[in-house]
SEFI-69623 format. One record per residue: residue in one letter; z, y, x of N, C-alpha, C in turn. Coordinates in nm, 4 decimals. Layout:
<nodes>
> resn,nw,nv,nu,caw,cav,cau,cw,cv,cu
> a,Z,Y,X,Z,Y,X,Z,Y,X;
...
</nodes>
This chain:
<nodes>
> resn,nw,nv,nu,caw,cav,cau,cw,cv,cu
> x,5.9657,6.8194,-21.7248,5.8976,6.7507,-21.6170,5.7809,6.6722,-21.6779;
> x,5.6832,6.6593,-21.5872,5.5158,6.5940,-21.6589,5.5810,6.4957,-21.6466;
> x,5.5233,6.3899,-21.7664,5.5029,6.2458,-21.7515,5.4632,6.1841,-21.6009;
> x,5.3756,6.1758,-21.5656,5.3047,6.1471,-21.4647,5.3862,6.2129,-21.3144;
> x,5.4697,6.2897,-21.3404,5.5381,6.3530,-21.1894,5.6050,6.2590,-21.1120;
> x,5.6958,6.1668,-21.1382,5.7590,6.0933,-21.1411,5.7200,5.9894,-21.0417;
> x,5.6154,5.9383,-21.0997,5.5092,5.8222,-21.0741,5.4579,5.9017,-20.9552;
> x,5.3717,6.0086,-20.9531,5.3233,6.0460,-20.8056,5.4040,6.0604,-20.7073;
> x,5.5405,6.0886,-20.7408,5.5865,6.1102,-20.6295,5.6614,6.0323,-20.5451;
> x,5.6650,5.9079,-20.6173,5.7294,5.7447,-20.5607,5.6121,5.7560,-20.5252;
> x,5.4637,5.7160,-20.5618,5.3729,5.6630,-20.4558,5.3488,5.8007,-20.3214;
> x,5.4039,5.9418,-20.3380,5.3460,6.0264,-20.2224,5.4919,5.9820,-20.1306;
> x,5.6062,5.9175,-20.1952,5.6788,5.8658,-20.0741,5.6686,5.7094,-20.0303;
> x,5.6402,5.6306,-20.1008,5.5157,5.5513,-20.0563,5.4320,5.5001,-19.9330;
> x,5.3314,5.6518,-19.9515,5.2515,5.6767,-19.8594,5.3281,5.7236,-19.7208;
> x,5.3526,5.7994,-19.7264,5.4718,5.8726,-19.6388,5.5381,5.7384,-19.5840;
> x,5.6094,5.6511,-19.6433,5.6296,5.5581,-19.5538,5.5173,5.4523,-19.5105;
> x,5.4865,5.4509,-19.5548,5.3885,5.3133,-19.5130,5.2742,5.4002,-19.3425;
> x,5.2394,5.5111,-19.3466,5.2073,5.6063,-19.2943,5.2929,5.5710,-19.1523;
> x,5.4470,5.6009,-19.1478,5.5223,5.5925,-19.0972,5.5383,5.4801,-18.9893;
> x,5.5374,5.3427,-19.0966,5.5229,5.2655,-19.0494,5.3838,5.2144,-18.9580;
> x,5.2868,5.2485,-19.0177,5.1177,5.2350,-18.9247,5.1603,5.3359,-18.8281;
> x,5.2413,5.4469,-18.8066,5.2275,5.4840,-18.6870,5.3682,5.4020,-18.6121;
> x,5.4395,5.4002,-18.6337,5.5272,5.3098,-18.5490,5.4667,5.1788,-18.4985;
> x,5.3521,5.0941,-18.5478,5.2894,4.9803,-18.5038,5.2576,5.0471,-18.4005;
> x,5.1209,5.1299,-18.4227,5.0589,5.1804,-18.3594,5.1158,5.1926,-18.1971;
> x,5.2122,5.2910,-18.1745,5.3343,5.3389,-18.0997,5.3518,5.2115,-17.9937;
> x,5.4325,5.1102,-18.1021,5.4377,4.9661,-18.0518,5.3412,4.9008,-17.9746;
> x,5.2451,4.8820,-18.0397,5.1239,4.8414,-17.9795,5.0699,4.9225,-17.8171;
> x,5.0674,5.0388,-17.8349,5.0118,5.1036,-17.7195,5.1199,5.0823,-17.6388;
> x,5.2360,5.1031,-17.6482,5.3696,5.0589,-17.5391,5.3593,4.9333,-17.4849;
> x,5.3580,4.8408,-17.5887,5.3267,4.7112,-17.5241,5.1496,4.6971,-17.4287;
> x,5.0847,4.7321,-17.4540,4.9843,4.7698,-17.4028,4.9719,4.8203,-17.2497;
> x,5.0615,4.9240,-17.2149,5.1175,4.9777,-17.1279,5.1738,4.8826,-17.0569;
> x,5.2512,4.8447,-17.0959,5.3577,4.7234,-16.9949,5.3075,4.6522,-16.9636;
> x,5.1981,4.5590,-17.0283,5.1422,4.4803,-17.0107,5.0224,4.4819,-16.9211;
> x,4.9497,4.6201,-16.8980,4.8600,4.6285,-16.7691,4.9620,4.6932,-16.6613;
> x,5.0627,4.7911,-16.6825,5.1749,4.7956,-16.5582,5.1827,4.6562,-16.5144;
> x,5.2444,4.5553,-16.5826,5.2410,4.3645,-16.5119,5.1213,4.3655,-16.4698;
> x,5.0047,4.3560,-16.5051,4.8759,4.3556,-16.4488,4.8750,4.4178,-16.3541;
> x,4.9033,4.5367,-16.3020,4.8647,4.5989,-16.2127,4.9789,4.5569,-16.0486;
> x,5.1048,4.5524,-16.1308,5.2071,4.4774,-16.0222,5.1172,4.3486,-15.9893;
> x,5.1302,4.2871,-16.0954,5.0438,4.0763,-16.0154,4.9239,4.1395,-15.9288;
> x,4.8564,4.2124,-15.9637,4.6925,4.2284,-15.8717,4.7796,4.2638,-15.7500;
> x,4.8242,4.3638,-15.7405,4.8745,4.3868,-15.6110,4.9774,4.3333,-15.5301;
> x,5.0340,4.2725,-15.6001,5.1327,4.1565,-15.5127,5.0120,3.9907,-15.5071;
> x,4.9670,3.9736,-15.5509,4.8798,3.8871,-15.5388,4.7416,3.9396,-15.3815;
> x,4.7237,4.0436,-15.4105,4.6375,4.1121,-15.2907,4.7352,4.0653,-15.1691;
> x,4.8595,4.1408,-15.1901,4.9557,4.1017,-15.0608,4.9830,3.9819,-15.0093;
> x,5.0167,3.8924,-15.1235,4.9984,3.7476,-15.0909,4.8452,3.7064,-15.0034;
> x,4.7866,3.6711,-15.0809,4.6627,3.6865,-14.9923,4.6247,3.7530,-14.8562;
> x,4.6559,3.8489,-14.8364,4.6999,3.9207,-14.7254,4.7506,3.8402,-14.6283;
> x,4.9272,3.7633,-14.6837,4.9725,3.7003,-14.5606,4.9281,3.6100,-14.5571;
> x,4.8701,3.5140,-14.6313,4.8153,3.4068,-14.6783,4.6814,3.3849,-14.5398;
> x,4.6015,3.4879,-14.5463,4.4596,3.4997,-14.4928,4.5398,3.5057,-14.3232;
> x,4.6363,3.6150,-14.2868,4.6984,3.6235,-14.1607,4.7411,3.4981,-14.0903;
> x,4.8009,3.3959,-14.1788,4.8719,3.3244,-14.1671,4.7750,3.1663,-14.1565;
> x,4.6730,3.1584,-14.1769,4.5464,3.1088,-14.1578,4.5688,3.0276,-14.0647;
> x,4.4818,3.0866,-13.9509,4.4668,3.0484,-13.8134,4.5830,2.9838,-13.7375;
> x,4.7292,2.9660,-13.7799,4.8118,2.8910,-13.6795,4.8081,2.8252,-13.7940;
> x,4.8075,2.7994,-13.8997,4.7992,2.6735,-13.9838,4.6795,2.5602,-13.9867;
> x,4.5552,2.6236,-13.9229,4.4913,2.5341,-13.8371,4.4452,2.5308,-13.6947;
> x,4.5951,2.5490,-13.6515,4.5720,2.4923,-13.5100,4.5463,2.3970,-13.4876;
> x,4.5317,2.2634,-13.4970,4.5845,2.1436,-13.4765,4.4624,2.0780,-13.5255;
> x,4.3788,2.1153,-13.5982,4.2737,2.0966,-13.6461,4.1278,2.1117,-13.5528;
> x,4.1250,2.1783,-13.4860,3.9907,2.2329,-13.4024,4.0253,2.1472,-13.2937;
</nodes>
């Protein structure tokens, strides 16, 4: 066996993990990413709805006023 075989092939598994690991962040990251405009996209639209009854609900809340 070369001198040097040894040595490359702890760092080509190494690489291989560390590799591994930048894609598992990665993975992580875009998932959380995901969830996090899915919540975004639930609040906008339950917030629209709110507003909605909010705006409906208006006019007998100033009755009493005019």
């Amino acid at each position: 066996m070369p001198f040097g075989y040894s040595k490359q092939k702890a760092l080509n598994e190494v690489e291989h993990i560390l590799n591994a690991t930048l894609w598992a962040h990665l993975l992580f990251v875009l998932h959380c990413v995901k969830k996090a405009s899915q919540g975004m996209a639930l609040f906008h639209f339950f917030s629209l709805f709110n507003t909605k009854i909010n705006v409906s609900r208006a006019p007998s809340d100033f009755r009493d006023v005019a």
